[in-house]
N, C-alpha and C positions, 0 to 999 in steps of 0.2 A: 113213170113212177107215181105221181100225182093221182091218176087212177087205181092204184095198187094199193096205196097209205086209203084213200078214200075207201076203198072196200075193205079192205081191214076193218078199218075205225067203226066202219056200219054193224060188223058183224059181230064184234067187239060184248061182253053181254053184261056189263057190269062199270060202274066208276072206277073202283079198283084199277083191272084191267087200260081201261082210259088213260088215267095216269099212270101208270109204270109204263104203260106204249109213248105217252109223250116223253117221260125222262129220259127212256133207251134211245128214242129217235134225236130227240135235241141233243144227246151225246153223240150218237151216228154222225148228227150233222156238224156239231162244231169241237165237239173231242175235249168237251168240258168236263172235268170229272166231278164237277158242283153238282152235274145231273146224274151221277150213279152215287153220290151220295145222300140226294132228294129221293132216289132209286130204297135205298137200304132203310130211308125213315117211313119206307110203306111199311113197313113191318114192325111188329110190337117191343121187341130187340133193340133194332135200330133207334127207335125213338127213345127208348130208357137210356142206351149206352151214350148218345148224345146228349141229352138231360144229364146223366152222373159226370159227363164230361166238361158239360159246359159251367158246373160248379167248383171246379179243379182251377187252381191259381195251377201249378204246372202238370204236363203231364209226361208220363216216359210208357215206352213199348215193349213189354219184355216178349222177347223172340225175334229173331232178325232174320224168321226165312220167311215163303212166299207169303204167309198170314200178318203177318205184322208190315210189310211190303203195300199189301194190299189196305189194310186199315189205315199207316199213312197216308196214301196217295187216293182214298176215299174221303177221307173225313178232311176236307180242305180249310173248313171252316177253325182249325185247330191248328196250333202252334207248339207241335211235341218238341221235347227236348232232345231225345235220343233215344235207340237200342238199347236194351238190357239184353246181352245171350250168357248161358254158361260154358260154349264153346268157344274154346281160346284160339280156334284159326278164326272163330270172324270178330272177337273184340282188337281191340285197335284200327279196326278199317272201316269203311263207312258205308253205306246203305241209303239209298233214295236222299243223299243232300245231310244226311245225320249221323253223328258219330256212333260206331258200337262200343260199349263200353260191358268192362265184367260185372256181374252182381257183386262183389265187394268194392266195388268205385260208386257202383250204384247206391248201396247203402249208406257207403260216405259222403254223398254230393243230393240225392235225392228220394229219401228214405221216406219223405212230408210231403211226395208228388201224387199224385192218382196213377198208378200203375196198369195197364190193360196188358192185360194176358193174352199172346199172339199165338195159340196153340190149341190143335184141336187133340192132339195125341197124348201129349202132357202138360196138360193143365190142371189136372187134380195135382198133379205131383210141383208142377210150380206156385201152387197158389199154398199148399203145403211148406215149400219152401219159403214163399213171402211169410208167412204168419210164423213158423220156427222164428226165423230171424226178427220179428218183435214188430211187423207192418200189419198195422188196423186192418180191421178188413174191410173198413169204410175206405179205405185207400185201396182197394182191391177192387178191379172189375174184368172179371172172366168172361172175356169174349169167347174164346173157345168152348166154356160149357152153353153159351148163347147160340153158339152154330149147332153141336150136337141137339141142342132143343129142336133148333127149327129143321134140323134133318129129316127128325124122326115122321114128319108129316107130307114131307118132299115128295110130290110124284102121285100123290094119293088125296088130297086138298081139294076134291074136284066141290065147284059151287054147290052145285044141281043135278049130281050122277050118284045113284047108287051100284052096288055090284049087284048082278044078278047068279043065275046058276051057269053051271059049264063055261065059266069065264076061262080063256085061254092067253096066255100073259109073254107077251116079248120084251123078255132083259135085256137092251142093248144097250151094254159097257156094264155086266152084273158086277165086276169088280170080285168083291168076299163074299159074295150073295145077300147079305143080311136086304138091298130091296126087293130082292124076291121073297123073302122070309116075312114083309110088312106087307107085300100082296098077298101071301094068302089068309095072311090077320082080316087085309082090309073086306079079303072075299069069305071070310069065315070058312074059308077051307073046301070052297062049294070052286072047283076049277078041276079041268080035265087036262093040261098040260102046262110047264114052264119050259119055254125057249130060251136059254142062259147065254149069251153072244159073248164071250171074250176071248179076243186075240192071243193078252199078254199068256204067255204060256203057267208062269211065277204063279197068278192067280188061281191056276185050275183046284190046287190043291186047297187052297183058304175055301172058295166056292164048294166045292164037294166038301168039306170038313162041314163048315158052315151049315148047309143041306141038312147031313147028316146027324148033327149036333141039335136042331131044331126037328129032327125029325117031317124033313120035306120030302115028298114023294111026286112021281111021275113030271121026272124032269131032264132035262137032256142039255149041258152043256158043251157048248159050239165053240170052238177053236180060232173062228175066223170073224172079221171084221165085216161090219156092213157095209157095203157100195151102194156104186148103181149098178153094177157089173162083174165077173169074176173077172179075177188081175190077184196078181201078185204087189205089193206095196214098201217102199220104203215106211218103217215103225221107229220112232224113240218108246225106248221101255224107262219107266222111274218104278217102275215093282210099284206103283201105289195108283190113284186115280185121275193121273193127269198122263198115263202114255197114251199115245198117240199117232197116226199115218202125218209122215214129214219128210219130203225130199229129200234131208238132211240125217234120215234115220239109220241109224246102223244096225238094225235089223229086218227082212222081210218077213211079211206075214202074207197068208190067204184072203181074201177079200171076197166076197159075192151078193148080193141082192136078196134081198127079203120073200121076194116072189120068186126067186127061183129055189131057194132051203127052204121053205115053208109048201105043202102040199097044196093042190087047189079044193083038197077034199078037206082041209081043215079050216074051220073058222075061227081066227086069227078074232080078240072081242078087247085086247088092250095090249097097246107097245108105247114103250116106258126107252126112250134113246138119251142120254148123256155120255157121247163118243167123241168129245174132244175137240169140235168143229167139225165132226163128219156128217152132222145130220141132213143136210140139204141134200147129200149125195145116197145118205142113206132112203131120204124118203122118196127118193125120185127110184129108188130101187124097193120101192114097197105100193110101187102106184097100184098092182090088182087088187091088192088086200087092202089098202085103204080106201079104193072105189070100189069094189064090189061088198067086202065086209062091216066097212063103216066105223072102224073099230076106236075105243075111246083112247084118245094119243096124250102124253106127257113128254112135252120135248123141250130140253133145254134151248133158249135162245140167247146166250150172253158170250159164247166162246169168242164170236167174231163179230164186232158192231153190226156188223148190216144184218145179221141173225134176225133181229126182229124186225125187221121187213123183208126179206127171202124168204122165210121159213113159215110164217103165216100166208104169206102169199101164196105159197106152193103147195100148201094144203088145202086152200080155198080153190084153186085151181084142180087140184085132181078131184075133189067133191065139194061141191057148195054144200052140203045139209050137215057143216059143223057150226055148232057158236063157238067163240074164243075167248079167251079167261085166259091172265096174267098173274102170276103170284110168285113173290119173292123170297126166297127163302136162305137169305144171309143178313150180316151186319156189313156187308161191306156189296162191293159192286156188283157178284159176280152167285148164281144159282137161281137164274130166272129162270122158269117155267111156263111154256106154253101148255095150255091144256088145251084140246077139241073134242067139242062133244056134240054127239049127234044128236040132232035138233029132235 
């Protein structure tokens, strides 16, 4: 491993990149969540919302699912009080060590706290709700509208790459489409195919509305999940961007390799993977078109700690002529981004 982390680190093309490789690894190694929260202050986000925080005598979390979950058990440096949900199955019961309590318990007990808004779907409408009911909005801090900022540039951030013409774009996990809608802003509309990968079936229809609604053309959405191999697979579905291939899944999907749906006559020139932890298997099933086409890569590496050392290792092994770039794009642990670009 010693020589794996070593050639990383060499190839590595930036300070940036340096540091988010050591935070991820020093969490790899000791499972401190001090380092995905040193992780989230690379970002310009992450440093404001800890600055408004750390001027906060108390503070509360309104939203008690995965976002507010995740912002607790990031921001370690911080002593929240509790949950705020408007769903009365999870107020009374408790969440990561914290009580959930209702927005009217909330008003009465911590109306004068800094409140963060754990929500990326409804956060106009919660922070609408804070401010009706008479909360400053100096007491207000919308992390959720902080994640859709840094979304909007996710995947497309590269240091030192421009787009060229006849760019050809592989969506693996397109999800509603809206990142293939930002590849061809970022290519100016100068691209000969979109390769759209999703399994969840729920999706196809958001994806082609999406397409259609922006007025996207010559693009072909795919049914099946990335491997290394065709196979059939256990799926959990959430209808949203966290289903995923899981032993424990009660649904099967189709599965196959990158080089084998992809022609050898087409030039594959950027693949954009966020499949849930599947990427290590996805990219060992993309070895021709990443060694012979070279094509510029944007792979999440945060699903599974050792992500950031597998999955740069595994790219620098099927072709050494990429650099590697790190960038982060949450307030909280989790939407790290490897990029590779050909030297």
């Amino acid at each position: 491993m010693e020589m794996n982390i070593r050639k990383i680190w060499e190839n590595l093309g930036d300070e940036l990149s340096k540091e988010i490789f050591t935070n991820r690894f020093l969490y790899l190694s000791t499972g401190d969540a001090a380092f995905l929260q040193k992780t989230a202050l690379t970002t310009e986000y992450g440093r404001q919302m800890y600055s408004q925080m750390k001027k906060a005598e108390r503070l509360v979390i309104f939203g008690a699912g995965e976002w507010g979950h995740s912002i607790k058990e990031t921001y370690v440096d911080f002593d929240f009080r509790c949950f705020v949900d408007n769903d009365e199955k999870r107020t009374g019961s408790s969440r990561a060590g914290l009580p959930v309590i209702s927005f009217h318990e909330y008003l009465q007990s911590y109306k004068d706290a800094l409140v963060v808004i754990a929500s990326r779907i409804y956060n106009e409408e919660m922070e609408r709700q804070l401010i009706e009911n008479g909360i400053s909005k100096d007491n207000i801090l919308n992390a959720g509208k902080m994640l859709d900022e840094l979304s909007i540039v996710q995947y497309f951030d590269f240091p030192t790459h421009q787009s060229g013409q006849d760019e050809a774009f592989v969506d693996a996990g397109c999800l509603d489409g809206k990142t293939s809608v930002l590849f061809t802003k970022w290519c100016e509309n100068q691209y000969t195919k979109i390769y759209a990968f999703e399994p969840d079936i729920r999706n196809h229809a958001r994806c082609k509305k999406t397409f259609q609604d922006y007025g996207i053309e010559n693009y072909e959405i795919i049914g099946k999940g990335l491997w290394n191999q065709a196979d059939s697979l256990c799926f959990t579905t959430n209808n949203n961007g966290t289903s995923s291939i899981a032993e424990s899944g009660s649904e099967t999907i189709e599965v196959d390799s990158l080089d084998h749906m992809i022609s050898e006559n087409e030039k594959i020139t950027f693949i954009k993977m966020d499949i849930e932890g599947s990427e290590l298997n996805a990219l060992n099933g993309s070895r021709r078109i990443i060694g012979k086409d070279l094509p510029v890569l944007a792979v999440s590496v945060y699903h599974k700690p050792q992500d950031i050392i597998e999955i740069p290792d595994l790219v620098l092994r099927i072709n050494e002529e990429y650099t590697l770039y790190l960038r982060h794009y949450s307030i909280c642990g989790n939407e790290t981004v490897l990029y590779a670009i050909p030297r």
